[in-house]
C-alpha positions as CSV (number, residue, x, y, z in Angstrom):
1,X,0.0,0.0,0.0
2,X,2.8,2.2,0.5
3,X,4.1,2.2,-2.7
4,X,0.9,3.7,-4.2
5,X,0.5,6.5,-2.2
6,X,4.4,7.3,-3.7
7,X,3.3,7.1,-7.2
8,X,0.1,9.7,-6.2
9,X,2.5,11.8,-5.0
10,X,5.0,11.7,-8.0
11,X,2.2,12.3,-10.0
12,X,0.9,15.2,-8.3
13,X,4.6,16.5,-8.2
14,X,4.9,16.4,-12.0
15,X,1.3,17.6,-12.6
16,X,2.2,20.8,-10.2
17,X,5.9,20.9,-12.1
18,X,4.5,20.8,-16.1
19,X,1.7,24.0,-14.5
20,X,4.6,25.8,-13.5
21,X,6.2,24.9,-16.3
22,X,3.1,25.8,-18.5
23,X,3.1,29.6,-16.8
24,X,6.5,30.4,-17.1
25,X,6.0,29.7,-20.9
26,X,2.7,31.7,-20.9
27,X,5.0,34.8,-18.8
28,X,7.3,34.9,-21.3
29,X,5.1,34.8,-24.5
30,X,3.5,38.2,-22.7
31,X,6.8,40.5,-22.7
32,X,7.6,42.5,-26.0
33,X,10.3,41.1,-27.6
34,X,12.3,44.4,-28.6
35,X,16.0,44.0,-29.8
36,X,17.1,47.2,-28.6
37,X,18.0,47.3,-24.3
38,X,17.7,50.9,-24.5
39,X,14.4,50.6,-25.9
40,X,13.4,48.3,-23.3
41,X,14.4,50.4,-20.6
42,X,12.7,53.1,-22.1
43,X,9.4,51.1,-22.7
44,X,9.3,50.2,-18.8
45,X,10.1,53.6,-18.2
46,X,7.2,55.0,-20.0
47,X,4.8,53.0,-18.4
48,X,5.9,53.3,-15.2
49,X,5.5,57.0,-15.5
50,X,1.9,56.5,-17.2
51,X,0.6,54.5,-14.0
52,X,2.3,57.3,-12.0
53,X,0.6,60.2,-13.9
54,X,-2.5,58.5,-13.7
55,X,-2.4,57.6,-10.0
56,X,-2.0,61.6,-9.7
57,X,-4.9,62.6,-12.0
58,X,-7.0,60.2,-9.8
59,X,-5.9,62.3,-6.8
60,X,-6.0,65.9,-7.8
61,X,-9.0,67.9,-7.9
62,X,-7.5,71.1,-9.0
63,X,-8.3,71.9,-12.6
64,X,-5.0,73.6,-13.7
65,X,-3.2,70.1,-12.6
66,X,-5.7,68.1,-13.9
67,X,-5.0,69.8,-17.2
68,X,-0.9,69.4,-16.7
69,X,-1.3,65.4,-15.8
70,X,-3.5,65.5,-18.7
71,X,-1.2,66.9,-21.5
72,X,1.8,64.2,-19.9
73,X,-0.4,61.6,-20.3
74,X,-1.1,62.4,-23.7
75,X,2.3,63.0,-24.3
76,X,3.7,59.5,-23.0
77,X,1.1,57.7,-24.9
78,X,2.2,59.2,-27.9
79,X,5.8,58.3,-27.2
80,X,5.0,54.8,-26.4
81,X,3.2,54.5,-29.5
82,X,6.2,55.8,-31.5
83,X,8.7,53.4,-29.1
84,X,6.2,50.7,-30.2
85,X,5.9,51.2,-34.3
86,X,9.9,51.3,-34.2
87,X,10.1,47.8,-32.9
């Protein structure tokens, strides 16, 4: 009886190993697959500072920085849609 509750538990081991297997593929089929490091860098970098601005705008009730956050949004998402056609 003992040796069937090992082969459960090898199978549940390998089961649990080919999932995590299975989402590391899935992880790495998500990232954008530039060439360029800089561009990378810059990519991340423009993001980060779109969740940034937006966090801000979320936060701010005065119209003339509402207006400012606004006009960098804009701005980043036009540069990460150039940073994006280049690659």
């Amino acid at each position: 009886m003992g040796d069937s509750g090992e082969g459960l538990v090898d199978s549940e081991a390998r089961i649990q190993e080919r999932m995590e297997q299975l989402q590391a593929e899935r992880e790495l089929g998500k990232k954008p697959k530039l060439g360029n490091p800089q561009q990378m860098r810059k990519l991340e970098s423009l993001k980060l500072a779109r969740i940034e601005m937006d966090r801000q705008l979320q936060g701010t009730t005065n119209p003339n920085r509402r207006n400012q956050i606004q006009a960098a949004l804009t701005d980043i998402d036009r540069q990460l849609r150039e940073l994006q056609t280049q690659s």
